[in-house]
C-alpha positions in Angstrom: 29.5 20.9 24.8 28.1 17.4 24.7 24.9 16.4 22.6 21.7 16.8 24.5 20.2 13.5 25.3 16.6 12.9 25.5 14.2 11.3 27.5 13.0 7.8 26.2 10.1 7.8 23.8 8.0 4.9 24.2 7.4 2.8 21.2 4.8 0.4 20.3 4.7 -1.0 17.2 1.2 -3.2 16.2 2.2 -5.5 13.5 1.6 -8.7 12.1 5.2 -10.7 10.6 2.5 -11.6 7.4 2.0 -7.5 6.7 4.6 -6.0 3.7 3.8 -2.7 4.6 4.5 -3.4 8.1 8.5 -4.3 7.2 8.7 -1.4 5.3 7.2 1.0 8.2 9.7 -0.8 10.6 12.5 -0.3 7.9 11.8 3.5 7.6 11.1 4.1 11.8 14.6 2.5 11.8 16.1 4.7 9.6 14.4 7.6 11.0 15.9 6.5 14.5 19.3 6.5 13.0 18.8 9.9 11.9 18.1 11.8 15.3 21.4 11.6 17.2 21.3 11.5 20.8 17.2 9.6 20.7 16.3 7.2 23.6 13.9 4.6 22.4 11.9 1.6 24.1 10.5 -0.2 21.3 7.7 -2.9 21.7 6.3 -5.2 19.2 3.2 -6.0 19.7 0.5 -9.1 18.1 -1.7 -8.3 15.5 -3.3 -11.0 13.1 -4.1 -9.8 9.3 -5.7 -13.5 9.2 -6.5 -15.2 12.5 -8.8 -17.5 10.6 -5.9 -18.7 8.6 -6.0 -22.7 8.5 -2.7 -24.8 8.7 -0.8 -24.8 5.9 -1.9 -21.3 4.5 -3.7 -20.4 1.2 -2.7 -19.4 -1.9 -0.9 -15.6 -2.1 -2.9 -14.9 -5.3 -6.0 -16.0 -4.3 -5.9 -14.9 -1.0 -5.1 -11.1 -2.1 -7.5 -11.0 -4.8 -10.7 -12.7 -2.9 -9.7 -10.8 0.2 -9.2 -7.1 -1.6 -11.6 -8.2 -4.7 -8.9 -7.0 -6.9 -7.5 -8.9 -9.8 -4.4 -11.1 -10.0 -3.1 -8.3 -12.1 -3.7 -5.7 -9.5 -2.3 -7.3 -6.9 1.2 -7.9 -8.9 1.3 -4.4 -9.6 0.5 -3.7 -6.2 3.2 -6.1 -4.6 5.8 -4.3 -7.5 5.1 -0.7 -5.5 5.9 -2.7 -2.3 9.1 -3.5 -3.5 10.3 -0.5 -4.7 9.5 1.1 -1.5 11.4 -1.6 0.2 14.2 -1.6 -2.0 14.4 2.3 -1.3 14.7 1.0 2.2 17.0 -1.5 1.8 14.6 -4.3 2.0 14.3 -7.1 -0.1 11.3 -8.4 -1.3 10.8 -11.7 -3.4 7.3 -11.6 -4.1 8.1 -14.9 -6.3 8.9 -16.6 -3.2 6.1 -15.4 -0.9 3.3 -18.0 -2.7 1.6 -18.9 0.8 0.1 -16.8 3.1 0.3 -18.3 6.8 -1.2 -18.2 10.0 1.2 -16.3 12.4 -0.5 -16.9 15.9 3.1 -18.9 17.2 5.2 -16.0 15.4 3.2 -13.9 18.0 4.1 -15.8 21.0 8.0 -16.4 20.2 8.3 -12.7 19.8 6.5 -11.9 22.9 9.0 -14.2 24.8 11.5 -12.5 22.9 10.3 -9.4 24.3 10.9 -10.7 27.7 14.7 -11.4 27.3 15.0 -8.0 26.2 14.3 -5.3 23.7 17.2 -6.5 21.4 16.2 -9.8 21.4 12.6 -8.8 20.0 13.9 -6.5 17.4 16.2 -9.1 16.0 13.7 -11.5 15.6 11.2 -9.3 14.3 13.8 -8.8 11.5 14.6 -12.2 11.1 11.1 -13.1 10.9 10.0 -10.6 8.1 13.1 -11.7 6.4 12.2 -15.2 6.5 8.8 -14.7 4.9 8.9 -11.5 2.5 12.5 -12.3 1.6 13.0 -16.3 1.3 9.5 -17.2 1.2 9.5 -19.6 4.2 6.8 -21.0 6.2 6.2 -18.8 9.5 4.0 -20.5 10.8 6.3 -24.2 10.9 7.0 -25.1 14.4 10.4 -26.1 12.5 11.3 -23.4 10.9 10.0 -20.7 13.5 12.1 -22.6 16.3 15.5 -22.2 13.6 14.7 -18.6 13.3 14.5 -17.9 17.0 18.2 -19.4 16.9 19.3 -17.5 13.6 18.2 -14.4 16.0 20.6 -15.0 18.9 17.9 -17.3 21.1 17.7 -20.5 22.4 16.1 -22.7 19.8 15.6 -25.5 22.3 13.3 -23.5 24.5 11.8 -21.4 21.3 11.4 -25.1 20.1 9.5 -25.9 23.7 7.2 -22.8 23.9 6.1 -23.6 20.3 5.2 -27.2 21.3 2.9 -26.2 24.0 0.2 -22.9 24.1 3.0 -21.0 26.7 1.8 -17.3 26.0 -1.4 -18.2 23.9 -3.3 -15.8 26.9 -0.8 -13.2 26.6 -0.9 -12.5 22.8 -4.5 -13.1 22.7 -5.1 -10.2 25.5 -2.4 -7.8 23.9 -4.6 -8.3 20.4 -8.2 -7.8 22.6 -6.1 -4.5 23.6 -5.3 -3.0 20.9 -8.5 -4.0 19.1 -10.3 -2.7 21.8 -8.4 1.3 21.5 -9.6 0.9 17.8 -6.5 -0.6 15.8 -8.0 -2.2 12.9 -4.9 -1.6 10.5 -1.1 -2.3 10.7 1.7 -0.8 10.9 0.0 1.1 13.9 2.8 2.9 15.8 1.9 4.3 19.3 4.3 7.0 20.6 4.5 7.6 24.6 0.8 5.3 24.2 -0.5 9.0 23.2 0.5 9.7 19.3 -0.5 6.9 16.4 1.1 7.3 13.0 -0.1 4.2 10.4 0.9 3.1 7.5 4.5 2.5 5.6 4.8 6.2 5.6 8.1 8.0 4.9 11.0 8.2 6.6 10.7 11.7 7.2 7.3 11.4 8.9 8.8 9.3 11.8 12.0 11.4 11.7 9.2 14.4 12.5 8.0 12.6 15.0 10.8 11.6 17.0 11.7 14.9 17.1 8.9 17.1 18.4 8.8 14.0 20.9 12.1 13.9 22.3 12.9 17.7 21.8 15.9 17.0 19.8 15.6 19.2 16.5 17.5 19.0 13.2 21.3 21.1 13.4 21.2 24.1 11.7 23.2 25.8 9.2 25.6 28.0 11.2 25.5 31.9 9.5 28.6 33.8 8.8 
């Protein structure tokens, strides 16, 4: 008899390429995907900003955290050590060494929302490629340069990536996808929206979004067969 197949669930993912908990929520709803054989997924990324105000060239990591949070640089380097354990668990790589800037991410917005338009695929991988970039080699997301590289690294066309970031092409459509979800109350990231009914937050575990994807698609966990 063949594995049951289930309806696709609907996935929006609110996130901002600048948010460490949001690469470890996507690297746990991935792994959580992988575990639910049979699971039809559209997955959406869409545009939040953690710091909209966020001048050229960034600020400080240190200071940004600990005048932001009004914790001490102390806290906030025991606080970035919990994040990468939990991505480590995840097989995610963080180099909190390397991430000494904190950037605006407005054009990261807009080259994943074209991505989004060549296909779901496309987004994902530069979604990945993006988090990489910044939490993992401690570039700047938010150089024209760099961002139009990353596009290519991801299986795009860095000319036109290169084109769109050189003019405001899809300023209007991030900005009105941000008044959205602002608008239904998301103030915090990771915000996952199943079937635009069911919001989970947070990096949670693995098995929270494995729960999830269950009772939504119907597909439950084998069972042990009795002798």
């Amino acid at each position: 008899m063949s594995a049951p197949v289930a309806e696709p669930i609907r996935i929006d993912f609110v996130s901002d390429v600048a948010c460490p908990w949001c690469a470890v929520g996507l690297r746990a709803l991935e792994e959580a995907m992988a575990r639910v054989p049979g699971l039809r997924v559209d997955l959406n990324f869409q545009p939040f900003e953690l710091n909209p105000q966020m001048p050229a060239g960034g600020e400080d990591a240190v200071q940004h955290l600990t005048r932001k949070y009004g914790i001490s640089a102390e806290q906030a380097a025991r606080n970035g050590e919990a994040i990468r354990q939990r991505g480590a668990e995840l097989g995610f790589e963080f180099r909190m060494d390397r991430r000494r800037q904190v950037y605006n991410t407005f054009d990261a917005h807009r080259l994943l929302h074209w991505a989004g338009l060549q296909g779901r695929a496309s987004q994902l991988a530069l979604k990945q490629r993006l988090l990489r970039a910044y939490f993992t080699d401690g570039e700047d997301v938010s150089s024209t340069a760099v961002l139009a590289r990353l596009a290519g690294e991801a299986g795009l066309d860095e000319t036109r990536a290169a084109g769109i970031l050189g003019s405001d092409e899809y300023a209007g459509a991030v900005r009105e996808q941000e008044r959205f979800y602002a608008e239904r109350g998301i103030t915090a990231v990771p915000s996952v929206i199943f079937n635009d009914r069911h919001l989970i937050q947070g990096g949670q575990p693995v098995a929270n979004f494995e729960q999830a994807l269950r009772q939504l698609s119907g597909l439950q966990a084998p069972t042990a067969s009795q002798d």
